[in-house]
Backbone as CSV, one residue per row, in Angstrom:
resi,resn,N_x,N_y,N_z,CA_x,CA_y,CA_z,C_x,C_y,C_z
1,UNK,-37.496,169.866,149.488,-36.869,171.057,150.043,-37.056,172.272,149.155
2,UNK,-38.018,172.100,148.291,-38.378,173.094,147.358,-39.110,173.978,147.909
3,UNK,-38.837,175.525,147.672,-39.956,176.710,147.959,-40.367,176.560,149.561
4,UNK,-39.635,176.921,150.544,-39.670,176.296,151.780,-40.370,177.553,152.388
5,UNK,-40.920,178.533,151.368,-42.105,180.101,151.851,-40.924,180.918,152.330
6,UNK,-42.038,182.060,152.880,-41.234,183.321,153.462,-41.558,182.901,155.047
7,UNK,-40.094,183.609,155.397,-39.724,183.571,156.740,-39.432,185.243,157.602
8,UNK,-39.750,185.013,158.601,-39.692,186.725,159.208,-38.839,186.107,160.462
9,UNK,-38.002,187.150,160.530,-36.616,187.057,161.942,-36.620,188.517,162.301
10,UNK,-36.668,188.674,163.518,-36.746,189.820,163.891,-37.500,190.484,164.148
11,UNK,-37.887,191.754,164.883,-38.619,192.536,164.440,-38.555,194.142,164.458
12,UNK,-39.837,194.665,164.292,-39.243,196.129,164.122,-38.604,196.651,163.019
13,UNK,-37.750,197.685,163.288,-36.111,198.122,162.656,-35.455,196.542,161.953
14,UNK,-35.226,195.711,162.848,-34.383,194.263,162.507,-35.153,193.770,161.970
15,UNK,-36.622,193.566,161.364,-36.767,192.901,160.578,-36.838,192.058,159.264
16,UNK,-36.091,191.199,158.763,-35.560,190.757,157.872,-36.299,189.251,157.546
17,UNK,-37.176,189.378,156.009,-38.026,188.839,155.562,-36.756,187.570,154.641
18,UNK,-37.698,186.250,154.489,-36.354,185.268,153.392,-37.032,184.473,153.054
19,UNK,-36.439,183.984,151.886,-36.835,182.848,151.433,-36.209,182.163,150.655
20,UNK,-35.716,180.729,150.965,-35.265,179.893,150.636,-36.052,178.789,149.798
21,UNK,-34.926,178.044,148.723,-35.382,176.905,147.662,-34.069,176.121,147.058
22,UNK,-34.236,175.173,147.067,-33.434,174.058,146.326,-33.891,172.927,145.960
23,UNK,-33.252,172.388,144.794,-33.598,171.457,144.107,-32.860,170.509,144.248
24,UNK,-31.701,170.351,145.499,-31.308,169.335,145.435,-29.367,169.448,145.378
25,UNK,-29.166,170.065,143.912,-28.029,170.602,143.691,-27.822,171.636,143.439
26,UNK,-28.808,172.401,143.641,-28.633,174.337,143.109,-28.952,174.678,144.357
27,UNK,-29.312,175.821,145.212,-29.560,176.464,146.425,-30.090,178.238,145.865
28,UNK,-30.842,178.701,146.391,-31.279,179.963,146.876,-31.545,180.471,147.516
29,UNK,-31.364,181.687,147.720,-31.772,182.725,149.059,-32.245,183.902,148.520
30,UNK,-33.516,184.336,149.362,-33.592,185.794,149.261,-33.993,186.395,149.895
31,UNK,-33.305,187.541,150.879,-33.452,188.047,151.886,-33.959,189.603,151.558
32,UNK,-34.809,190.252,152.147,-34.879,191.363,152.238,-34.961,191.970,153.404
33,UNK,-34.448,193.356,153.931,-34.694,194.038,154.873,-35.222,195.267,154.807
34,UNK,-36.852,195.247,154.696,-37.574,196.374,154.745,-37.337,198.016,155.317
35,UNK,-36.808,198.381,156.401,-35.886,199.166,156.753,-35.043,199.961,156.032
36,UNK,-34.045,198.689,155.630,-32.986,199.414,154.860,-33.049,199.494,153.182
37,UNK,-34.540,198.573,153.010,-35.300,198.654,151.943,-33.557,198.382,150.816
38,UNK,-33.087,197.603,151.222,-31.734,196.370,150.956,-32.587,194.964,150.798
39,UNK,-32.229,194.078,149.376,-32.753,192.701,149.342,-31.285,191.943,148.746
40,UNK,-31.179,191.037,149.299,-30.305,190.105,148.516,-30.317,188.845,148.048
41,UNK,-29.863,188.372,146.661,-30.760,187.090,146.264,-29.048,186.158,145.573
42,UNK,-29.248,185.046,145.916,-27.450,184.435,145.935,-28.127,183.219,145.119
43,UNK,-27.264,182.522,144.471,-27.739,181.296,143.711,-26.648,180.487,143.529
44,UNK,-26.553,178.997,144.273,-25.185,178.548,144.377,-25.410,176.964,144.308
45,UNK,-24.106,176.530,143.837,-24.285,175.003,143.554,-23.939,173.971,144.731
46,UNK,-23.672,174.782,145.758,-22.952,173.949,147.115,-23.495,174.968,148.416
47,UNK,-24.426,174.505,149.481,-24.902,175.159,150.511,-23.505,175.821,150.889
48,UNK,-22.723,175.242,151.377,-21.367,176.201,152.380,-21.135,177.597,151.895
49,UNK,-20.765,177.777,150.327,-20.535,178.906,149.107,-21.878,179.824,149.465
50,UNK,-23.049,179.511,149.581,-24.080,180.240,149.373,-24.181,180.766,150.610
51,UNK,-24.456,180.009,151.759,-24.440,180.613,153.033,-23.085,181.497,153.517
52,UNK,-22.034,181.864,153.176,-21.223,182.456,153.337,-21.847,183.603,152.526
53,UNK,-21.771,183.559,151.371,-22.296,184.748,150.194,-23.051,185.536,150.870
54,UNK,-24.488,184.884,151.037,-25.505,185.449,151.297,-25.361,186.664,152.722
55,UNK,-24.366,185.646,153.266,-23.917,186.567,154.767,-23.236,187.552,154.496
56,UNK,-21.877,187.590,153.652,-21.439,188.808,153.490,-21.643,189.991,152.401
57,UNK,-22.810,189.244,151.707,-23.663,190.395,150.555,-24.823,191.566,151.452
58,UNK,-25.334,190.621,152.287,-26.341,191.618,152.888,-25.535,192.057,153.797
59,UNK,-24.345,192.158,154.806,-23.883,192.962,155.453,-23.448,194.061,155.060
60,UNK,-22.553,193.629,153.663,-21.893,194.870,152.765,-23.285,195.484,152.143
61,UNK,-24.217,195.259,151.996,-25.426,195.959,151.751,-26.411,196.683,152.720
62,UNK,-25.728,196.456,153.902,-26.560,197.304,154.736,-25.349,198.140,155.421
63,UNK,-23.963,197.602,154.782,-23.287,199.234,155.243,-23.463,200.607,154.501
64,UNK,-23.680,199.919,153.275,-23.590,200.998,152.017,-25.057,201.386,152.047
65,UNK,-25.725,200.827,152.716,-26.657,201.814,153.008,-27.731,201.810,151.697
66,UNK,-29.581,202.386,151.790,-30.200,202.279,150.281,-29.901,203.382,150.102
67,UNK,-30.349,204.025,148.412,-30.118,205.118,147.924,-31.477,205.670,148.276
């Protein structure tokens, strides 16, 4: 389940590039959204913790908007 590549969802405006990796007991994510030229990268020891994170880091990152 290691280095599982980049993934594209969306498109257009919504498009939002990711990529995921785990080793088993660690987890990663890293999402970017070209657009809002916003990336977010979470690193967690339990999937549930990370997938929550990851969800409410890039939302609060695409309210606040890039500089």
């Amino acid at each position: 389940d290691y280095g599982l590549g980049i993934r594209m969802q969306g498109t257009g405006d919504d498009l939002v590039l990711g990529h995921s990796g785990n080793t088993g007991t660690h987890y990663a994510e890293l999402q970017w959204s070209p657009r809002h030229r916003v990336a977010v990268a979470v690193l967690s020891s339990t999937p549930q913790a990370y997938k929550a994170t990851l969800h409410a880091a890039f939302t609060a990152a695409l309210a606040v908007g890039a500089p």
